[in-house]
C-alpha positions as CSV (number, residue, x, y, z in Angstrom):
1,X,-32.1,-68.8,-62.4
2,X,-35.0,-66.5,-59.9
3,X,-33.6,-63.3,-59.1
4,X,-36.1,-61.8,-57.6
5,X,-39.6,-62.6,-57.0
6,X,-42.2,-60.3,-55.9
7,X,-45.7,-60.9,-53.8
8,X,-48.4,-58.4,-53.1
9,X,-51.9,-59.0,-52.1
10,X,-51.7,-62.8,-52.4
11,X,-53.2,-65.3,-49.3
12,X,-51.0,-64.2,-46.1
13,X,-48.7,-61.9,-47.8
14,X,-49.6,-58.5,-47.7
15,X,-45.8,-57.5,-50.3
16,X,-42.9,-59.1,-49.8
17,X,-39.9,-58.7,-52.3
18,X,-37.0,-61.6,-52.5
19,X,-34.0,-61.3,-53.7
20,X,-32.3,-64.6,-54.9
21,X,-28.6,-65.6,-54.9
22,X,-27.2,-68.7,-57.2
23,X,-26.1,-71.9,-56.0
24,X,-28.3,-73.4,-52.7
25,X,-31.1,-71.5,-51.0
26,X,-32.9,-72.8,-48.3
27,X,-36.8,-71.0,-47.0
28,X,-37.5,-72.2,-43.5
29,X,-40.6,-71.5,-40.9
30,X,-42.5,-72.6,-38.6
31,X,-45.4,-74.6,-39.7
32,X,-48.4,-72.4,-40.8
33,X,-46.5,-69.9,-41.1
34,X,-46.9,-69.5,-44.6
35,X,-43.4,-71.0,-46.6
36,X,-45.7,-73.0,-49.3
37,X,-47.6,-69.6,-49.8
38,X,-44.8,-68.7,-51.9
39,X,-44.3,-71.6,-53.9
40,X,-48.3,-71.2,-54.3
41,X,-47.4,-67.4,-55.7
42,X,-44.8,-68.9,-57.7
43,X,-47.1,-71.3,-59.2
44,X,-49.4,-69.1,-60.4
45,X,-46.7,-67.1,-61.9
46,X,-46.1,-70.3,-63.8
47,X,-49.1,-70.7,-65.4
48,X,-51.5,-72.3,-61.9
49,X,-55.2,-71.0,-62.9
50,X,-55.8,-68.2,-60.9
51,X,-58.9,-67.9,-58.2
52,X,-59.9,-64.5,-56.5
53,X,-59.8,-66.6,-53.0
54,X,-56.0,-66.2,-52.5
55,X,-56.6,-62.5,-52.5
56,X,-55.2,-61.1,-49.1
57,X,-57.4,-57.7,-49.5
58,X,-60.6,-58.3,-51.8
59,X,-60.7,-55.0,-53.6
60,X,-57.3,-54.9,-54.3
61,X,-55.6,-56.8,-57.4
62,X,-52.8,-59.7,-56.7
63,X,-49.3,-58.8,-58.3
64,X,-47.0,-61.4,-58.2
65,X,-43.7,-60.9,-60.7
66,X,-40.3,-62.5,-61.0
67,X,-37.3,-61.7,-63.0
68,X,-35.5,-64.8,-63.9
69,X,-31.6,-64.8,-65.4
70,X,-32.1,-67.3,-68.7
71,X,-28.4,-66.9,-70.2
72,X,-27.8,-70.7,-70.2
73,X,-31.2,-71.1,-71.9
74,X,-32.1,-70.6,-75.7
75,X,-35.4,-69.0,-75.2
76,X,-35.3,-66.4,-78.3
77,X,-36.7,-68.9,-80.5
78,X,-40.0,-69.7,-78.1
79,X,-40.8,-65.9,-77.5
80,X,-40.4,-65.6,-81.1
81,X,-42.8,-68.0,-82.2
82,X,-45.3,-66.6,-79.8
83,X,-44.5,-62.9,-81.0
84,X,-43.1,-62.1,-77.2
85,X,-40.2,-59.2,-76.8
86,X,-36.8,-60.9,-75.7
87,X,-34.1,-58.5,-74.4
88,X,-30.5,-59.0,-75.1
89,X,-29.6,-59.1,-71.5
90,X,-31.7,-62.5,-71.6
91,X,-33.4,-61.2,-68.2
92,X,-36.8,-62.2,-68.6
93,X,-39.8,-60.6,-66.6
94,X,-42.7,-62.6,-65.9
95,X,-46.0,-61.3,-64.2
96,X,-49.1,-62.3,-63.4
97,X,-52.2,-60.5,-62.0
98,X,-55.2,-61.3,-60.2
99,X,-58.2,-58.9,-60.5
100,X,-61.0,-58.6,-57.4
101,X,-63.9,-59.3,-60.7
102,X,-61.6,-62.7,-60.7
103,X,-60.1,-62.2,-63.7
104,X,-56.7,-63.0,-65.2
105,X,-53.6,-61.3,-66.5
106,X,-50.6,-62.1,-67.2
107,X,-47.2,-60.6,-69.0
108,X,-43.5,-61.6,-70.3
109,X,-41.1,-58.6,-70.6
110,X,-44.6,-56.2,-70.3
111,X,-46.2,-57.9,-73.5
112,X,-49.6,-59.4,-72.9
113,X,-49.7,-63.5,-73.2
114,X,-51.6,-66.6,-72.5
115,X,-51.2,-68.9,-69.6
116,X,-50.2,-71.8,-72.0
117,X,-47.7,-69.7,-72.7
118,X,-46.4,-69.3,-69.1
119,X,-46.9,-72.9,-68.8
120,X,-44.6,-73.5,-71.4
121,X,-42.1,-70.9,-70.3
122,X,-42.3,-72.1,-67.1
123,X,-41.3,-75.7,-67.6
124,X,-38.1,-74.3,-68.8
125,X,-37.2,-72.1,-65.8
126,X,-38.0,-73.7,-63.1
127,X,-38.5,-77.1,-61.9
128,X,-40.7,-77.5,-58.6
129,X,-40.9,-80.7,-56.9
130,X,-43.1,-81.0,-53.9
131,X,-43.2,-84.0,-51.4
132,X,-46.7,-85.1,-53.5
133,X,-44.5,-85.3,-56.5
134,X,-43.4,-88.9,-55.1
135,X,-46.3,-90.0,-56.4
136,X,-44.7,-89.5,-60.1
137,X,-42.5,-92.6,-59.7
138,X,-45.4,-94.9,-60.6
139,X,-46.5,-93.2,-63.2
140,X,-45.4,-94.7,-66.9
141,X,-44.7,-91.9,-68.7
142,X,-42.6,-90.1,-65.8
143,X,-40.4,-93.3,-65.6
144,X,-40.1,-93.2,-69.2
145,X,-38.7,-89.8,-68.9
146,X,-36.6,-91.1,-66.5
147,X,-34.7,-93.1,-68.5
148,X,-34.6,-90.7,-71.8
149,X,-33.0,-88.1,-69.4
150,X,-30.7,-90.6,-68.3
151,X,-29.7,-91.7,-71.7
152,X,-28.8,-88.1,-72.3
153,X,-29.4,-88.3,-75.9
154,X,-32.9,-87.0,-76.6
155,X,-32.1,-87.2,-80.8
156,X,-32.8,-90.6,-80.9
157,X,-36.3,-90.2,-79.2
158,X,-36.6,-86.9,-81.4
159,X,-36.1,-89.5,-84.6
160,X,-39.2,-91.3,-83.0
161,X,-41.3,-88.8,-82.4
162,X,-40.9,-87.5,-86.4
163,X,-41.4,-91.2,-87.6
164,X,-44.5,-92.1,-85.3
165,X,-46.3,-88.6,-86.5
166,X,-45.2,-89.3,-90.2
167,X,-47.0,-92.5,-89.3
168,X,-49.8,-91.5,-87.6
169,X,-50.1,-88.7,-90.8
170,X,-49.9,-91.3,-93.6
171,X,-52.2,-93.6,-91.8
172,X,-54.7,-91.1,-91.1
173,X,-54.7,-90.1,-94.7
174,X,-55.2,-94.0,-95.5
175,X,-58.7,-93.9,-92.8
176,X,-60.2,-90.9,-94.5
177,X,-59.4,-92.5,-98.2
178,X,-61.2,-95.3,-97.2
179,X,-64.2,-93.9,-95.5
180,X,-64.2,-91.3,-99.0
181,X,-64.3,-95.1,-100.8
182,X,-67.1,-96.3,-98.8
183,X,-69.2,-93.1,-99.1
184,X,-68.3,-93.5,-103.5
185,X,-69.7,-97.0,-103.1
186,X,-72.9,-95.6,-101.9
187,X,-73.1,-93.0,-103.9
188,X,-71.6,-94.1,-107.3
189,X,-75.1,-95.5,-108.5
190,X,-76.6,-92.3,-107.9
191,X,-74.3,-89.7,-109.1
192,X,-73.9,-92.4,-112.1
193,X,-77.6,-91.8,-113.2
194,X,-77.3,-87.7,-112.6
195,X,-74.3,-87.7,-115.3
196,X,-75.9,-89.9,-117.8
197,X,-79.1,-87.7,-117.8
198,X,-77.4,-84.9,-118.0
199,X,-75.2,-86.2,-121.0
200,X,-78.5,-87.6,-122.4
201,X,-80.0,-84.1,-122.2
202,X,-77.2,-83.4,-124.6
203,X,-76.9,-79.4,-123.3
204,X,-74.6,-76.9,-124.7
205,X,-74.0,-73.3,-124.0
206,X,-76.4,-70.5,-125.7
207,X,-78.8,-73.8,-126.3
208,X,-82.2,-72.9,-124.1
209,X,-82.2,-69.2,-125.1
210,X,-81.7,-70.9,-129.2
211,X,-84.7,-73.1,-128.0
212,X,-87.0,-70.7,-126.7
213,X,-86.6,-68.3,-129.8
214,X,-87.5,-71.5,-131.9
215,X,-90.5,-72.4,-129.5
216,X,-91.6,-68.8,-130.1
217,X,-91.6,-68.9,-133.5
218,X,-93.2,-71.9,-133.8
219,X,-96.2,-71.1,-131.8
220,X,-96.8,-67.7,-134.1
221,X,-95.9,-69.2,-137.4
222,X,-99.2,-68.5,-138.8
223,X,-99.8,-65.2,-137.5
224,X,-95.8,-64.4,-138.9
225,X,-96.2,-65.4,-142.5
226,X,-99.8,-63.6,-142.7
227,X,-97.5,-60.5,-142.0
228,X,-95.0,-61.1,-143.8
229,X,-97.2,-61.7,-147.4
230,X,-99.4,-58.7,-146.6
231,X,-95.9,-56.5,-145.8
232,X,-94.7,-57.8,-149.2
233,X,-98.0,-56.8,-151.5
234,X,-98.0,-53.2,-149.6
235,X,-94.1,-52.4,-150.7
236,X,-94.2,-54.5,-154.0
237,X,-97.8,-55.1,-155.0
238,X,-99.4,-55.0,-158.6
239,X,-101.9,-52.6,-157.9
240,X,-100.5,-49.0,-156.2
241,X,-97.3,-50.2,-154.1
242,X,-94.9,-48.6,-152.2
243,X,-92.3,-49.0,-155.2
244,X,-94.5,-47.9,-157.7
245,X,-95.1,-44.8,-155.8
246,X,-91.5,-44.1,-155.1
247,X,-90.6,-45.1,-159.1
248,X,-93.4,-42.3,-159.9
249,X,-91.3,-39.8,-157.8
250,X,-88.1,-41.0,-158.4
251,X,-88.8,-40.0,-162.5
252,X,-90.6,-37.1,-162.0
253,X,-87.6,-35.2,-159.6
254,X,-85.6,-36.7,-162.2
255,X,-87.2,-34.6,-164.8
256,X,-86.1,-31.5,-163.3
257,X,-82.9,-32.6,-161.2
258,X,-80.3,-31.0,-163.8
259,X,-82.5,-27.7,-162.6
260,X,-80.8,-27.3,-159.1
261,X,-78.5,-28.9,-157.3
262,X,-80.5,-30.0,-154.2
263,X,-82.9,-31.6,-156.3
264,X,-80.0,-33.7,-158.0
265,X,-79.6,-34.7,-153.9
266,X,-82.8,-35.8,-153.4
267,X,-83.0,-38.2,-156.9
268,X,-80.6,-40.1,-155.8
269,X,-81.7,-40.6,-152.3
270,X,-85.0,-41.6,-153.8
271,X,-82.7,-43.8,-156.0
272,X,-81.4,-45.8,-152.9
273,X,-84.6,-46.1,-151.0
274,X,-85.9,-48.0,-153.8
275,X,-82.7,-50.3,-153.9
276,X,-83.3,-50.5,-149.7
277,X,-87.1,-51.3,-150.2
278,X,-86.3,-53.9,-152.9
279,X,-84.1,-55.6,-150.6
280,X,-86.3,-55.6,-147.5
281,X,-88.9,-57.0,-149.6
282,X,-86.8,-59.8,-150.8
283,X,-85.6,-60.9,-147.3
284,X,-89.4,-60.2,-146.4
285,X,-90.3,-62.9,-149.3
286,X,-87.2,-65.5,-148.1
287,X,-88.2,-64.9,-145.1
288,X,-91.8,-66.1,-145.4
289,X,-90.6,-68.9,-147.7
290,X,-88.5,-69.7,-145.2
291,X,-91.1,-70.4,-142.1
292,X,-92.6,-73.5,-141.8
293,X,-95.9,-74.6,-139.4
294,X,-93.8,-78.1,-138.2
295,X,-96.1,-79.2,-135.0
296,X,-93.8,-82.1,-135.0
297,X,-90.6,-80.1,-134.7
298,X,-92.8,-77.3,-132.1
299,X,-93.5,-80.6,-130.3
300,X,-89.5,-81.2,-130.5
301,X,-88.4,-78.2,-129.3
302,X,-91.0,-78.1,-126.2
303,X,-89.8,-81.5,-125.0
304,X,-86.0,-80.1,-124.8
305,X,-87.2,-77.1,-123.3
306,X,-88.8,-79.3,-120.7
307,X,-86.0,-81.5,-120.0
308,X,-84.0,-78.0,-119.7
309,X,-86.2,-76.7,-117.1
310,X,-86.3,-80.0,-115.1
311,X,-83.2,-80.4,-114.9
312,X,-82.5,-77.3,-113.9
313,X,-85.7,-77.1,-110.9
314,X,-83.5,-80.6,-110.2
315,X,-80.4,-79.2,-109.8
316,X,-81.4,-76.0,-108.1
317,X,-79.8,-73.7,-110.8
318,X,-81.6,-71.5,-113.3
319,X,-78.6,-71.8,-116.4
320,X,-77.3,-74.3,-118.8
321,X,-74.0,-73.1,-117.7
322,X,-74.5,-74.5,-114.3
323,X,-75.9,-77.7,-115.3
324,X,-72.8,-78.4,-117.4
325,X,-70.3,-77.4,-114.1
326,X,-72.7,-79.7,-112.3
327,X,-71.7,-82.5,-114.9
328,X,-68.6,-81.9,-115.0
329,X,-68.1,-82.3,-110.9
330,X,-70.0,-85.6,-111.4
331,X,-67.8,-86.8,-114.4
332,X,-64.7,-85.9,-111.6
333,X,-66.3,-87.9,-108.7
334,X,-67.0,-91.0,-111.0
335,X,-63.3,-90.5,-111.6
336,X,-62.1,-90.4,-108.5
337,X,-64.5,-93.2,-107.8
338,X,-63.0,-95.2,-111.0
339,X,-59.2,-94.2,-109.0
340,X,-59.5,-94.5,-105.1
341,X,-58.7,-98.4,-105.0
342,X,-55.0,-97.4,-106.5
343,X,-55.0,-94.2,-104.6
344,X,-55.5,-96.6,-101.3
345,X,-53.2,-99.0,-102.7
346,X,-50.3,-96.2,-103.2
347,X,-51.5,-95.3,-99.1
348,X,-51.3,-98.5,-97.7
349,X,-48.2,-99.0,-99.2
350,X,-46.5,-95.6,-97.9
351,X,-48.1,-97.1,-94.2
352,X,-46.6,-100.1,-94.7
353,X,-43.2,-98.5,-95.0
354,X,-43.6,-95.8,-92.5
355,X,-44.5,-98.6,-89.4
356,X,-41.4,-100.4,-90.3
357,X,-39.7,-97.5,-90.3
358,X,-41.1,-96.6,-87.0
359,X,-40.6,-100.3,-85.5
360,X,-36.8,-99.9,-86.4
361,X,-36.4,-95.8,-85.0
362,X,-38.2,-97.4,-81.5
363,X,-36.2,-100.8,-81.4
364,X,-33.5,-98.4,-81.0
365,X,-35.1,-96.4,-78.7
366,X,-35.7,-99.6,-76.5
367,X,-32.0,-100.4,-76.7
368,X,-31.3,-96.9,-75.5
369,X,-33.4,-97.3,-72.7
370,X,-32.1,-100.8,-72.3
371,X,-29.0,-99.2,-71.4
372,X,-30.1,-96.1,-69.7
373,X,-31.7,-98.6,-67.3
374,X,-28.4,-100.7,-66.4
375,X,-27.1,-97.1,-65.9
376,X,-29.3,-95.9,-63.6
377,X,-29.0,-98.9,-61.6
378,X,-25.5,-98.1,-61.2
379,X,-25.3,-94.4,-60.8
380,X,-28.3,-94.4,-58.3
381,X,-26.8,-97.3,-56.1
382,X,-24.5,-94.7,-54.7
383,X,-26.4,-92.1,-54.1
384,X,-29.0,-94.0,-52.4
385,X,-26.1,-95.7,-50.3
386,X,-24.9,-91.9,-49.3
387,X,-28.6,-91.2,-48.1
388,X,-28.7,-94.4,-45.7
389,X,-29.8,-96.8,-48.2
390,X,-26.6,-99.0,-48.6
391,X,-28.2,-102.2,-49.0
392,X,-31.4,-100.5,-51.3
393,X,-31.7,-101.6,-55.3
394,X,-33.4,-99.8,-57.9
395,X,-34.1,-101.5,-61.0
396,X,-35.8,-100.4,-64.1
397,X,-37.3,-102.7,-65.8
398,X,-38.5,-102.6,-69.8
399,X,-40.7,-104.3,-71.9
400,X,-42.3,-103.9,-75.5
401,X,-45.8,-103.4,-76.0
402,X,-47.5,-104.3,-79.3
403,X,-49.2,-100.5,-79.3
404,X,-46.8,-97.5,-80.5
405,X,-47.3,-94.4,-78.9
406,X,-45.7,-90.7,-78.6
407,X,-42.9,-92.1,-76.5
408,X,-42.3,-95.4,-78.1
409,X,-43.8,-98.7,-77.3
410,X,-41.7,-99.3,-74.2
411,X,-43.3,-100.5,-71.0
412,X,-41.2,-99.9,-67.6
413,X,-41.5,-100.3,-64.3
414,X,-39.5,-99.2,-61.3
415,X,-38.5,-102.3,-59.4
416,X,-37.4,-101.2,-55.6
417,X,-35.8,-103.2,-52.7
418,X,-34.3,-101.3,-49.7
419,X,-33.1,-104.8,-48.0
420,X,-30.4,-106.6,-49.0
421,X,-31.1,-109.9,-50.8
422,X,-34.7,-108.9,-50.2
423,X,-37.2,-109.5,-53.9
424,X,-37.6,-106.8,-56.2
425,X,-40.8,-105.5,-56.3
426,X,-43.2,-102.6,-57.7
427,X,-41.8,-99.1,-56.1
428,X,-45.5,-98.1,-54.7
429,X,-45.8,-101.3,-53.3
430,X,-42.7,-101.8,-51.0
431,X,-41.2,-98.3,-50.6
432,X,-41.8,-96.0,-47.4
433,X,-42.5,-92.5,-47.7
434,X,-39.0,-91.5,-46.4
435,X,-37.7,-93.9,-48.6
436,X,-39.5,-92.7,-51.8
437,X,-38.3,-88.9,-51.0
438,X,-34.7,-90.0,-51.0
439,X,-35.5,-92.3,-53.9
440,X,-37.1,-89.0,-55.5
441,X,-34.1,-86.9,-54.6
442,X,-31.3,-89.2,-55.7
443,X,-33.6,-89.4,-59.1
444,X,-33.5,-85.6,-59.5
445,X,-30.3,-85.4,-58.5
446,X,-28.9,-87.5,-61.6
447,X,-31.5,-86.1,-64.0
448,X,-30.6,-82.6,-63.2
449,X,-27.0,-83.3,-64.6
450,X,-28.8,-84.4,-68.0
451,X,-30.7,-81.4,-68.1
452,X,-30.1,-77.7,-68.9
453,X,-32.7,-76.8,-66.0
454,X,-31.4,-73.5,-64.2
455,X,-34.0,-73.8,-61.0
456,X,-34.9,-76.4,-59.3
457,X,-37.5,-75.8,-56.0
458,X,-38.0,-78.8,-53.2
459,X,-40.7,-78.1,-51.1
460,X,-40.4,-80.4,-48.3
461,X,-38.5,-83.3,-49.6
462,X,-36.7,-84.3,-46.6
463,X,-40.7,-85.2,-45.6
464,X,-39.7,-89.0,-43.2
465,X,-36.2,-88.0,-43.3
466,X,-34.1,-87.0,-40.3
467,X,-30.7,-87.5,-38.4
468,X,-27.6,-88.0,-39.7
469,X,-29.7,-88.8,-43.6
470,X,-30.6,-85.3,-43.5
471,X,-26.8,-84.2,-43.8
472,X,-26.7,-86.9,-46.4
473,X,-29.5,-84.6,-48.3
474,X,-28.6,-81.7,-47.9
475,X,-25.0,-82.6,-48.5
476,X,-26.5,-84.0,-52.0
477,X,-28.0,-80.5,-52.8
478,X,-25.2,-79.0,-52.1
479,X,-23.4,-80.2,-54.8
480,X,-26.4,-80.2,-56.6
481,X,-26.4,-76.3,-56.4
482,X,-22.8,-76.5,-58.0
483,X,-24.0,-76.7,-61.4
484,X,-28.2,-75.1,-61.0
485,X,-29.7,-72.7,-58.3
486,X,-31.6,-75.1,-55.6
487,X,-34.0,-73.6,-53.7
488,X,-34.8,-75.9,-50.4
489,X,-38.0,-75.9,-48.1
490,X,-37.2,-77.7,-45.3
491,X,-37.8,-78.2,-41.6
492,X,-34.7,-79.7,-41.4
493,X,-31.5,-78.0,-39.6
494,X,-29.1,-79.9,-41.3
495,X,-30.2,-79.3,-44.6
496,X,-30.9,-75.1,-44.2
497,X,-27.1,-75.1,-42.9
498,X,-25.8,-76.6,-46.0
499,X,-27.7,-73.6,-47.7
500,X,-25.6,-70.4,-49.0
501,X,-28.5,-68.5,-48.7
502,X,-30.8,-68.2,-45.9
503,X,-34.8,-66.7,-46.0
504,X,-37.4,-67.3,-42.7
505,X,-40.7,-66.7,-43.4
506,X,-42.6,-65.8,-40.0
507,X,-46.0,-64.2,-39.2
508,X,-46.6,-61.0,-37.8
509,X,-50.0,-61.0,-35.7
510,X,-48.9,-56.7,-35.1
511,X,-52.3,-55.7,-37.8
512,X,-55.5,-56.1,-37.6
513,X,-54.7,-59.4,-40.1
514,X,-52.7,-62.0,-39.7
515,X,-50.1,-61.5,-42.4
516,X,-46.7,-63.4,-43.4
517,X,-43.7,-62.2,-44.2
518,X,-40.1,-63.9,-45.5
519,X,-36.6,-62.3,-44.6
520,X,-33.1,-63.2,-45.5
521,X,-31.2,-64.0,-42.3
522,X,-27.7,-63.0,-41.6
523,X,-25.1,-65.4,-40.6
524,X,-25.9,-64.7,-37.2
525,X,-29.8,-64.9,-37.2
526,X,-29.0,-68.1,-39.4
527,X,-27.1,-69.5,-36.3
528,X,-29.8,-69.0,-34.2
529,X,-32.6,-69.8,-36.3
530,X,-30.8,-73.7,-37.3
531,X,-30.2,-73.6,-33.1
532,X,-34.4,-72.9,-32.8
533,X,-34.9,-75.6,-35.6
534,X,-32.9,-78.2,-33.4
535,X,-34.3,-77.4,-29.8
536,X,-36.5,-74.4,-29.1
537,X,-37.0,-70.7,-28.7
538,X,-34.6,-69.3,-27.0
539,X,-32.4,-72.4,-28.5
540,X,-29.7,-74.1,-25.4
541,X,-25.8,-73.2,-25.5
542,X,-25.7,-76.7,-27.1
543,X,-27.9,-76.2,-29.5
544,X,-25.8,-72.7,-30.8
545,X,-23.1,-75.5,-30.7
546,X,-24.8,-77.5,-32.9
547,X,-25.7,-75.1,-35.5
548,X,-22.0,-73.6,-35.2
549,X,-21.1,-76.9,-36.4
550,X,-23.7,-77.6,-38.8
551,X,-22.8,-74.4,-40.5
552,X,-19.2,-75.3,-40.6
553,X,-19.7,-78.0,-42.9
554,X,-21.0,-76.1,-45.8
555,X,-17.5,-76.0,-47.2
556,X,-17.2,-80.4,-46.7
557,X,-19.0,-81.1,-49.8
């Protein structure tokens, strides 16, 4: 329930702080004097988008904040999902802030959150219902809700809802298999001929650097083996070579190695650098033996080196490596190509099973609803009769349609005769505006019960209503305000007598500005405020009567 509510610098109301009691609570004033101001500041606590025009002073920020007693509600989950501080008292401070550069703030328990949130919070606190909200009972989906919060059991719309977006889910899945099948049918061909070159090129790791080392050799064949022959004939020649030279050495240090034992050293080094020089000139001689001037294999070699670097200018890489990922993601897409028709076979199936699933979770929702309609049609029929409409029928009326949406595939219309005997019609069409706010009232007054809803605000409701109905309304939320808090504003006497609590909100002209201001009346000031309400200021000796009497009746519920 609102405990307190606080305005400052917001349209008329310079600060005002309220202090609200449970059970009924009625706001009256005269008109203009600024009783829908408040339900405005409310609003905007509530998640209304903010505009630097309500500002009462223009340099100054708005502040309006409300503390608001959730213990019948479970909020601890939402704040912890949004990463909001909950208090154990479950007292929960909202505020919201208007800066003069127009910008917005707002809080929950003094950490820093988004208006969706305080949109969503606020659908859980407080429900406001202005005399424009009549215009709801035409609409489909708010006489859908009717009935769900009639039926009382909001599981079986809850098993709906999960089958329609396990639908909706499996179907989408099926839509984007089958646009990824049409995109593989136009690019199969393609992506066909960019594998098969690529497996034609027959590449393999370490291959282009083997193939340019080749190429090289190839192209310097001639100039190689000349080397290599003249290299030869230097170290192992028939006329002066390098071995011969080294054999002369090698025997004369031998002649006079036993003389000293470095020189012992330094014949058998001279021993292995023959051995080494023998062997570099027989890998020298292989060698050479070994390279062959082939132009058809150079001609080979530059063709495959060719293919590697278009390929690779092709492809946009610079490696073999890359080229073979970039086969391997075509070999995966002709695949999944080669696949999708079972993989959209397996989907349509899974479809298939989850609509019939659906049809049978919202054929019971229709029967629900079926019922919920017979039972509004009784459980309105009296209230509507305690509000002056005796003779008045309300019918609910639903249909199938072939479309299933978020709510089911239920069509329903409200069907409304205030006459006895008289046709059932659409509600817009043959209702009057008094009638649709005591059509409206009576409806919120049986979906209330349903709902675990701890506020509920009427802005004037009792808009075409007067005489002995409006005792008849405020009688009805009265008992309303047994189980919620009701807060009432009303021009009506009879319905701010039924009221346990009692503000006025008035202007004061005293400033320079016109500025308004909201009081709670005592029971005496309530007395002659209901005796103003029913006559005029000063109010008659009858009309104190009156409002004596009218007052009286608060405990005839």
């Amino acid at each position: 329930m609102l405990k307190t509510l606080h305005i400052e610098n917001y349209a008329l109301i310079r600060q005002s702080e309220i202090t609200f009691n449970s059970g009924f609570v009625a706001i009256t004033g005269e008109t203009g004097a600024g009783k829908s101001i408040m339900l405005g500041a409310l609003a905007l606590l509530l998640g209304q988008r903010a505009d630097t025009k309500v500002l009462y002073d223009t340099d100054r920020k708005c502040i309006v904040e409300a503390h608001f007693d959730t213990t019948v509600l479970n909020l601890k989950p939402l704040f912890e999902e949004n990463d909001v501080d909950f208090n154990d008292d479950k007292i929960v401070l909202v505020r919201r802030e208007i800066l003069p550069n127009g910008k917005s703030r707002a809080f929950v328990n003094d950490t820093p959150v988004s208006v969706a949130f305080l949109r969503q919070l606020g659908n859980t606190l407080i429900d406001i219902h202005s005399q424009h909200a009549t215009l709801l009972l035409g609409d489909s989906s708010f006489q859908t809700s009717l009935l769900d919060s009639i039926a009382a059991d909001k599981s079986q719309l809850d098993d709906y809802r999960a089958s329609h977006r396990e639908y909706t889910t499996l179907k989408r899945h099926l839509e984007e298999l089958t646009s990824i099948e049409q995109q593989n049918r136009k690019d199969y061909d393609y992506n066909k001929f960019l594998f098969d070159e690529l497996c034609q090129a027959a590449l393999s790791d370490g291959q282009q650097e083997e193939l340019e080392e080749e190429a090289s050799l190839l192209a310097n064949a001639e100039n190689i083996k000349q080397a290599l022959a003249e290299t030869v004939e230097l170290c192992d020649g028939e006329n002066d070579s390098a071995l011969q030279r080294l054999n002369s050495s090698k025997s004369l240090i031998g002649k006079v190695a036993g003389c000293h034992k470095e020189l012992s050293q330094l014949h058998e080094r001279l021993e292995s650098s023959i051995i080494e020089l023998r062997d570099i000139v027989s890998s020298l001689e292989s060698m050479n033996d070994e390279i062959t001037y082939s132009p058809e294999r150079q001609e080979q070699v530059d063709e495959q080196l060719d293919t590697i670097y278009r390929l690779q200018k092709k492809h946009g890489v610079s490696t073999i490596a890359e080229l073979l990922t970039i086969q391997q993601d075509l070999e995966s897409r002709l695949n999944d190509a080669d696949n999708i028709d079972d993989k959209i076979k397996e989907a349509m199936e899974a479809v298939d099973k989850a609509f019939k699933k659906m049809q049978q979770k919202a054929d019971i929702l229709t029967q629900c609803r079926c019922k919920a309609a017979s039972d509004l049609e009784l459980q309105i029929t009296p209230l509507l009769a305690d509000l002056g409409l005796a003779n008045a029928t309300l019918r609910a009326e639903v249909s199938s349609l072939p479309d299933y949406g978020p709510l089911g595939n239920n069509n329903i219309r409200l069907l409304f005769n205030a006459n006895k005997g008289g046709e059932l019609r659409e509600l817009s069409k043959v209702a009057s505006g008094g009638e649709m706010s005591r059509l409206m009232l009576a409806i919120k007054a049986l979906t209330t019960r349903s709902r675990l809803l701890p506020t509920i605000i009427f802005d004037e409701i009792d808009s075409g209503i007067s005489g002995d109905i409006s005792v008849k309304v405020g009688r009805i939320m009265q008992r309303m305000a047994e189980g919620m808090q009701v807060i009432a504003i009303t021009h009506l006497p009879q319905i701010a007598a039924r009221a346990s609590q009692h503000f006025k909100v008035y202007k004061d002209n005293d400033g320079e500005k016109t500025a308004s201001n909201i009081k709670q009346l005592s029971d005496n000031e309530r007395r002659y405020e209901i005796a103003v309400m029913l006559s005029s200021e000063p109010p008659s000796d009858a009309a104190l009567q009156t409002a004596d009497e009218l007052m009286s009746e608060r405990k005839d519920v």
